[in-house]
Every structure is written in structure tokens, then in C-alpha cells.
N, C-alpha and C positions, 0 to 999 in steps of 0.2 A: 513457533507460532506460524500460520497460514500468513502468505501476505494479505491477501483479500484482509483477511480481520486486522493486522496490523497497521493497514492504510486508513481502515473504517475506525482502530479507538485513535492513530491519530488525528483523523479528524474531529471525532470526538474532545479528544485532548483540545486540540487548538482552537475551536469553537468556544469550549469551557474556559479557555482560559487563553484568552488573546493577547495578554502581556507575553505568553510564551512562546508568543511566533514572532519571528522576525526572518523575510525571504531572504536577506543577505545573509543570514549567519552563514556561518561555513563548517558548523560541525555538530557533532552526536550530542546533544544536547546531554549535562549531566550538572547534577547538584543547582537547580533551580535558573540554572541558565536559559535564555531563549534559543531558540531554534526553527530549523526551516523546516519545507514538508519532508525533503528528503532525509535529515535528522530526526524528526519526531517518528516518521515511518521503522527506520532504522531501530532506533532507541526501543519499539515496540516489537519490534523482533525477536528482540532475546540476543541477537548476536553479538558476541566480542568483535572489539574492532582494536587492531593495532595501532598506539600511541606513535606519533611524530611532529619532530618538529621542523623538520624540514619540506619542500612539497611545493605546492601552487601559490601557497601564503607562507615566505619564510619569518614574515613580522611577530605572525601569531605565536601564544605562548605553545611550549614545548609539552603540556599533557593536555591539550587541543585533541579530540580526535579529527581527523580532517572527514570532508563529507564527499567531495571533490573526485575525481577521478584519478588524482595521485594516491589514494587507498581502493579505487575502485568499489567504494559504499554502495552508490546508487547501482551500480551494475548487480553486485551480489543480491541485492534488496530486491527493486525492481525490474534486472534482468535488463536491462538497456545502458546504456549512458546519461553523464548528467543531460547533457546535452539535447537527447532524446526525448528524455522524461520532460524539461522544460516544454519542449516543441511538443508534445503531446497534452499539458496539460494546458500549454496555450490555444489549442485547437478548442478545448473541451470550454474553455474559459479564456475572454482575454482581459477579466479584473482578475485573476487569481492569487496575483502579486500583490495587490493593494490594500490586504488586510486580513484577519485572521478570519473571519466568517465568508471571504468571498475564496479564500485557502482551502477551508475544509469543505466549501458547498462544490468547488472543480475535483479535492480528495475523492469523494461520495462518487464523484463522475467517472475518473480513474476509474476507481476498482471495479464499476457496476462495466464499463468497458474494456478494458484489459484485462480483469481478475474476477468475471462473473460467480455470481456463487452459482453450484453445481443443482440443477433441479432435485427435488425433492423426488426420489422413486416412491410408491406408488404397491402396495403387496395388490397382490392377482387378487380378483374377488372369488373367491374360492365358491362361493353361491351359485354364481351367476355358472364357473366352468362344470360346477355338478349339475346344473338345472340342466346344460345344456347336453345335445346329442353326442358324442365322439366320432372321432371322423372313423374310426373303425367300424362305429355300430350303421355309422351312414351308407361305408362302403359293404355291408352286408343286407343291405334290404334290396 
């Protein structure tokens, strides 16, 4: 999956269902756990992420996927750091932390900023270039 779409259903996700966000989690959200943007983004991807339980959080349990920069998630996902990505999505929003609707409305911001979607082309109007003169027939009169 595209990131751009990945960022837009988790926001979707986390909008629909605000029990499933929480900005401190710290991993790949799985089996009805909460999660951050950088997990739900992640999770919407499609990509494996390798299991550990050692890292930035050695408390956490051991099939945790980590989200953090000790798997480097967010880099693979969104191409930056965690670090990054916070400071970025602080620019875009600075409630974005404070609950699941104000998450996914800075998600939507993200993507249309960072992961624009690609213009729509446009086929040639094929009318309009028969109706008109050719630059051959112009340069013979």
C-alpha cells in the first residue's frame, strides 16, 4: 500500500474509533490493542515488522512490536524519523496529541503536505487538436 492512503485509512481508523488511539503507545498496534499515528500508519501498510523485546522500552512485553527508532518503523513508513515526524506533525497541528479526532484531522494534514496525492492527467482533447490547423499545414501557406 501507498503511504498517502495508508496515513488517510489511519486516520480514518482513529477517528472511527478513538478508543484505539493512544499517542504514547509505542508499538504496531495488533489484536485490538491501542495505538499511536505512527502504529496505526504502520499497521496500514502491510509491512512486517520484526518482533523484540529489547530496545528503547526494555519493560515492555517481549511480542511488542516496537514503533520507536530502535526498529526504525517510522523511518521505513514515513521516510523520516520519530522525531521528525512528531516535529512535523506539531507544525501542522499543535492539539494533535490530545485525542483521537484532533490526531486524525493533523493525519489528513500530513499526507495532503508530505504525500500529496498525484494530479489527475487529463487525455488530449482529441476535437479540439483535429479542429485545429497543424503547425505543418501553417508553415505551408
Amino acid at each position: 500500500m501507498k503511504i498517502r492512503e495508508a496515513i488517510l485509512k489511519a486516520a480514518d481508523h482513529i477517528q472511527a474509533t478513538p478508543e484505539a488511539f493512544r499517542y504514547s503507545e509505542i508499538a504496531v498496534p495488533e489484536c485490538g490493542a491501542p495505538g499511536c499515528a505512527i502504529g496505526w500508519t504502520a499497521a496500514f501498510t502491510g509491512m512486517s515488522f520484526r518482533r523484540t523485546g529489547a530496545g528503547l522500552f526494555p519493560h515492555h512485553k517481549p511480542e511488542i512490536m516496537r514503533v520507536h527508532d530502535d526498529e526504525g518503523v517510522c523511518e521505513k513508513v514515513f521516510g523520516c524519523g520519530h522525531i521528525e515526524f512528531y516535529s512535523r506533525m506539531s507544525r501542522l497541528s499543535s492539539v494533535w496529541t490530545q485525542g483521537a479526532a484532533e490526531c486524525a484531522s493533523a493525519l489528513r494534514l500530513y499526507a495532503n503536505r508530505f504525500h500529496p496525492a498525484k494530479p489527475v492527467q487529463q487525455p488530449p482533447d482529441w476535437n479540439a487538436m483535429a479542429a485545429s490547423r497543424s503547425a505543418l499545414e501553417q508553415v505551408e501557406r
